[in-house]
N, C-alpha and C positions, 0 to 999 in steps of 0.2 A: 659500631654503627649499624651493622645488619640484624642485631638484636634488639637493637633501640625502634630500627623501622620496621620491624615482624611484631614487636610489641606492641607498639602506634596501629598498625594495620586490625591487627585482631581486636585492639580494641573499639576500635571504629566498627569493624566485625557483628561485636556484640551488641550496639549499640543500633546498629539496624536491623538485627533482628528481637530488638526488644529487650536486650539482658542490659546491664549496667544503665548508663547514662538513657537508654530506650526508653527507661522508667518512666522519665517527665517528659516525654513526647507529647509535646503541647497538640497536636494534629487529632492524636489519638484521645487524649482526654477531652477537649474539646467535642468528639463526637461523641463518647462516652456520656456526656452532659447533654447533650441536645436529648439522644434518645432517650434520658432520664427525665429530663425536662415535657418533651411527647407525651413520654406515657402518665407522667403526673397530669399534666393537662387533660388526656384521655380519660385517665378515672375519674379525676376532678366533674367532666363533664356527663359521664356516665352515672355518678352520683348525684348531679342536680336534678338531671333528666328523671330519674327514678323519684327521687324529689316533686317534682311536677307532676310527673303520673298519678303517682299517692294522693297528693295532695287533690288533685283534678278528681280522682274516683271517692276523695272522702267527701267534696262538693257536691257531688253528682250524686251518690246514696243520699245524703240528707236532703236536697234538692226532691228525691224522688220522692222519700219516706212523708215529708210536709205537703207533696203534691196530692200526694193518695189521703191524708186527713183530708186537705181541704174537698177533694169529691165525694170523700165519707159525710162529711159535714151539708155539701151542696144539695144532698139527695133530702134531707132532711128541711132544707131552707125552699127547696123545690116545690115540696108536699105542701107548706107553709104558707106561700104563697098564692094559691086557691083563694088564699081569705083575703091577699092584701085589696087594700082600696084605691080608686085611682090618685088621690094625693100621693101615695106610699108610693107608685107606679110612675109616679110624673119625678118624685122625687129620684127614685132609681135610674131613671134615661137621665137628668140630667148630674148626677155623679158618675155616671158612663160617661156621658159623650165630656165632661172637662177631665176625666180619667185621660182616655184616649187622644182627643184633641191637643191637650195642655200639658200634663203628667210625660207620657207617655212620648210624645213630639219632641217636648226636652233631652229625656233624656237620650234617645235617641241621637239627636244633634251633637247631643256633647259625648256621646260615643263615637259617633262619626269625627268628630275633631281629632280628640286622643288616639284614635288609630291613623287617620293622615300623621300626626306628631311622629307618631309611632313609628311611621313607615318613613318617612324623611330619616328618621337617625338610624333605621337598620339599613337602608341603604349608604350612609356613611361611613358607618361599622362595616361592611361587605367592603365599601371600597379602599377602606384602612385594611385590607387581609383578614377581620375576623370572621370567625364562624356565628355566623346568624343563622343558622338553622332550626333550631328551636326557638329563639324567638320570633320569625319568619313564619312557623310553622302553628305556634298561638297564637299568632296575631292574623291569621287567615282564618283562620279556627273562631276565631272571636268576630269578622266579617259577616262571614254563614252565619252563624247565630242572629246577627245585628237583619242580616235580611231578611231570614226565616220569623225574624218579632215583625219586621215591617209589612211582611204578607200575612201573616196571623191577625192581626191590628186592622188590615184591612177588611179581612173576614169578617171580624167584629162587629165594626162601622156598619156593613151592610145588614147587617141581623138588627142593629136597632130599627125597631118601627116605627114610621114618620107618628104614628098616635102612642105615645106611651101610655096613655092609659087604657090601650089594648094590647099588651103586653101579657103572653100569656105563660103557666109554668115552663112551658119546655123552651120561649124562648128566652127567658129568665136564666134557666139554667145552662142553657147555649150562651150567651153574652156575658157570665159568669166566668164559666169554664173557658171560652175563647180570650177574656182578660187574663184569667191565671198564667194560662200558657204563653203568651206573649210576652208577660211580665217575667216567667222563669226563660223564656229565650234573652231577655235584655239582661237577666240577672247572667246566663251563662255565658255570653257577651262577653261582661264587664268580668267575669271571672278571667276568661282567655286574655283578654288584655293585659290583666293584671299579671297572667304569667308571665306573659311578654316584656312587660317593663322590667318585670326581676329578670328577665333573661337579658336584656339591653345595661339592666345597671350593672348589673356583673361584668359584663364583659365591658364594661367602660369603668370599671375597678369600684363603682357606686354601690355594691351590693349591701341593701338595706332591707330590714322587714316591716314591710308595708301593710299586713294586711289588721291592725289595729285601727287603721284610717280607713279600711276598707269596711268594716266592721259598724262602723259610724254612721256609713252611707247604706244601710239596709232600710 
């Protein structure tokens, strides 16, 4: 009997300090898993993230590299215009001002929508416990942008002159150059955005490649 219950004892013994039956300590593997779980998540996210930079900085040089043609190019359209006449003059304010008014006003608005959109579902992802911080973080990113076109834009406007066909080179190439740049603030805009929604679809298990569509809309 006293061999039976020293037996019994030391095996319960081992058993809490992890030897025999210890093995499948549900307690123990269970956290075993979580922290596996963590840190897959952690890479996971550490890899998109690097993903997004990349991607953002290969945006951003070809954004620059087509910025600097076209002022390579302007200087040239600048000189050229010495000669235009006032039809060619009358013609140019009015593809500005439906540029800016029309073009430009659009798209706008329907930036501004997609980011409201935006921000209602990262705020329900936040309140479900997930991590919205990078897309929180492009889609504020994408904001600035959206406001820095709408003060650019308005710089514009006021450089057209109420006579287009007094319209002279320098502010030719002022009203030029002020659309380019407004046009690449709303392009890098619609860029942040788009990160954001790949950061929102992922984390609502949606994760798709979008930017074929985005491709479209150039």
């Amino acid at each position: 009997m006293s061999m039976v219950l020293s037996l019994s004892l030391a095996s319960l013994a081992r058993a809490e300090d992890g030897d025999g039956l210890g093995k499948l300590n549900p307690f123990r593997d269970l956290k075993v898993e979580r922290q596996g779980f963590k840190d897959s998540m952690k890479a996971d996210r550490e890899a998109f993230k690097a993903k997004i930079d990349a991607d953002r900085k290969a945006f951003m040089d070809d954004l620059k590299t087509k910025r600097e043609t076209f002022f390579l190019e302007l200087k040239a359209k600048k000189e050229a215009w010495k000669t235009a006449n006032k039809a060619m003059k009358t013609r140019f304010c009015e593809a500005v001002g439906n540029m800016v008014t029309v073009k430009f006003t659009m798209a706008i608005e329907q930036l501004g929508n997609f980011q409201t959109k935006a921000g209602v579902i990262i705020d329900q992802l936040n309140g479900d416990g997930k991590d919205t911080s990078l897309a929180s973080e492009s889609l504020d990113l994408s904001k600035q942008k959206l406001e820095d076109a709408k003060t650019k834009l308005a710089s514009v406007k006021d450089s057209i002159p109420t006579e287009c066909t007094d319209v002279t080179p320098d502010q030719f190439a002022e009203i030029k150059g002020g659309a380019r740049e407004a046009k690449d603030l709303l392009k890098e805009s619609r860029e942040a955005l788009h990160q954001s929604i790949r950061e929102i679809m992922k984390l609502k298990g949606e994760d798709k490649d979008t930017e074929s569509n985005d491709d479209n809309n150039e």
